[in-house]
C-alpha positions as CSV (number, residue, x, y, z in Angstrom):
1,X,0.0,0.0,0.0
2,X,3.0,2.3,0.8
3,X,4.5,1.5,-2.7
4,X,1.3,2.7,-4.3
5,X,0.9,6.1,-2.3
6,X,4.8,7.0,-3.1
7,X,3.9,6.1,-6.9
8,X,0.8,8.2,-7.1
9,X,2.8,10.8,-4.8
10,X,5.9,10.9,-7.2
11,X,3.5,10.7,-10.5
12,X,1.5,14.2,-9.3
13,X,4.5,15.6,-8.9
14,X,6.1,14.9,-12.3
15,X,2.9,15.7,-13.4
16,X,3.1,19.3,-12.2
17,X,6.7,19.7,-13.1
18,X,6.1,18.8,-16.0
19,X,2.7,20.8,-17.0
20,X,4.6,23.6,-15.7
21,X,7.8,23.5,-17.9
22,X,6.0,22.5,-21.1
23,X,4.0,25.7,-20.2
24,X,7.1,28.1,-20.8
25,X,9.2,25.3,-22.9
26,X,6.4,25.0,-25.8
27,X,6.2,28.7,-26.6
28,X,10.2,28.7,-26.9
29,X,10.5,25.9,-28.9
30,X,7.8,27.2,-30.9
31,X,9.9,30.3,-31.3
32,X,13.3,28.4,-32.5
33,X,12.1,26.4,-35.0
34,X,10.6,29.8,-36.7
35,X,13.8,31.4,-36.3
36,X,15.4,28.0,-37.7
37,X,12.6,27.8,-40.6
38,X,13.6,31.2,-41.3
39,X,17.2,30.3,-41.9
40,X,16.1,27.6,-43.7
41,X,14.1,29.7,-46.2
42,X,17.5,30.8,-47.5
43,X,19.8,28.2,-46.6
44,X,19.5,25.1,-48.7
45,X,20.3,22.3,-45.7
46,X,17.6,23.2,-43.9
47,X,13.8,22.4,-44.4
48,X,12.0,25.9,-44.2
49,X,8.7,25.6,-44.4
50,X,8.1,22.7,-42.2
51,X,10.3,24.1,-39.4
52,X,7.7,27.1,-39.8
53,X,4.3,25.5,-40.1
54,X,5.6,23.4,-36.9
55,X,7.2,27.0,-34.8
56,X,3.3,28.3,-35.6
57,X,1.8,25.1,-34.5
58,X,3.8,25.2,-31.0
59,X,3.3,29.3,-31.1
60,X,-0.4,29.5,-31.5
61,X,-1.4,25.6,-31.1
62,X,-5.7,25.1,-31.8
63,X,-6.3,28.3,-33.1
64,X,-3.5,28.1,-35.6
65,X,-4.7,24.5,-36.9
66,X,-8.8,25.9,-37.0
67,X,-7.1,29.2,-39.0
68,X,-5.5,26.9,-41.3
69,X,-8.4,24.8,-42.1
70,X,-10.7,27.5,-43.0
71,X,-8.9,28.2,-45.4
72,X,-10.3,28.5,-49.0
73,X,-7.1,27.1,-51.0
74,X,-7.4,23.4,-52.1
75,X,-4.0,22.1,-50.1
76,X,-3.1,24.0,-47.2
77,X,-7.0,24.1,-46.2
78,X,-7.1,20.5,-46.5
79,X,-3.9,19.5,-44.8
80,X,-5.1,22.3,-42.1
81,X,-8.8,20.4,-42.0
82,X,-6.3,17.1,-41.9
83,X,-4.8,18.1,-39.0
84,X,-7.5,19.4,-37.3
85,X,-9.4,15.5,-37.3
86,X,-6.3,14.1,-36.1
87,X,-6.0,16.8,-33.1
88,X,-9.9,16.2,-32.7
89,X,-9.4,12.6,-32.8
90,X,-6.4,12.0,-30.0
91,X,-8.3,14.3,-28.0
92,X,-11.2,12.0,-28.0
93,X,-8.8,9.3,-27.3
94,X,-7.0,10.9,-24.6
95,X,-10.4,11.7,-22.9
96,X,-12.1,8.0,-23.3
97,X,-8.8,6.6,-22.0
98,X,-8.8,8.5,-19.2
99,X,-12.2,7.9,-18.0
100,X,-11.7,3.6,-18.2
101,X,-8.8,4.5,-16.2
102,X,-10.9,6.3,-13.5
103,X,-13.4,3.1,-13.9
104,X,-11.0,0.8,-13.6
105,X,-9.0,2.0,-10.4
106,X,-12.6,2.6,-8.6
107,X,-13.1,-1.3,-9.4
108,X,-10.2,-1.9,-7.8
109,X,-10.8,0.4,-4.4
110,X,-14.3,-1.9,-4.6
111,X,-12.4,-5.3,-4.7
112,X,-12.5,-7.1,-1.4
113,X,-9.1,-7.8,0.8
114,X,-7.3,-5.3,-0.3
């Protein structure tokens, strides 16, 4: 039973580490690969445009991909619409996989002699 408590005790706390750098971390990343896509724009061994489309993705996140896939023009508003299903989609994931976790640890709690 100890075991478990340290576990869940050391997982919230990565948890909050972590939320909390990824806060400030995805921003500057963001930021580097536009200054790197930029570079890249004019320097031919490095990949431009996806270091930028990526920098924006980081930057902005949602509201860049729902920008993008309103969009009019046959590729990037279909990419952009692309995108946005797959975003939707392991979102949907995330959240149904979350919630058979919370079912299943309360089935455990309920399990007798333990």
């Amino acid at each position: 039973m100890r075991s478990q408590t340290t576990y869940r005790a050391l997982r919230a706390a990565l948890h909050t580490a972590w939320s909390s750098t990824w806060r400030y971390a995805r921003p500057t990343l963001g930021w580097v690969c536009i200054g790197v896509g930029v570079l890249g724009l004019a320097l031919p061994l490095l990949p431009g445009v996806p270091l930028l489309v990526l920098g924006l993705a980081l930057v902005h996140g949602k509201v860049f991909l729902r920008r993008w896939a309103a969009l009019p023009t046959p590729i990037i508003g279909r990419v952009g619409r692309w995108a946005l299903r797959v975003q939707q989609r392991i979102s949907c994931q995330r959240r149904q996989l979350t919630w058979r976790l919370k079912r299943e640890r309360t089935r455990q709690r309920m399990l007798p002699g333990r």
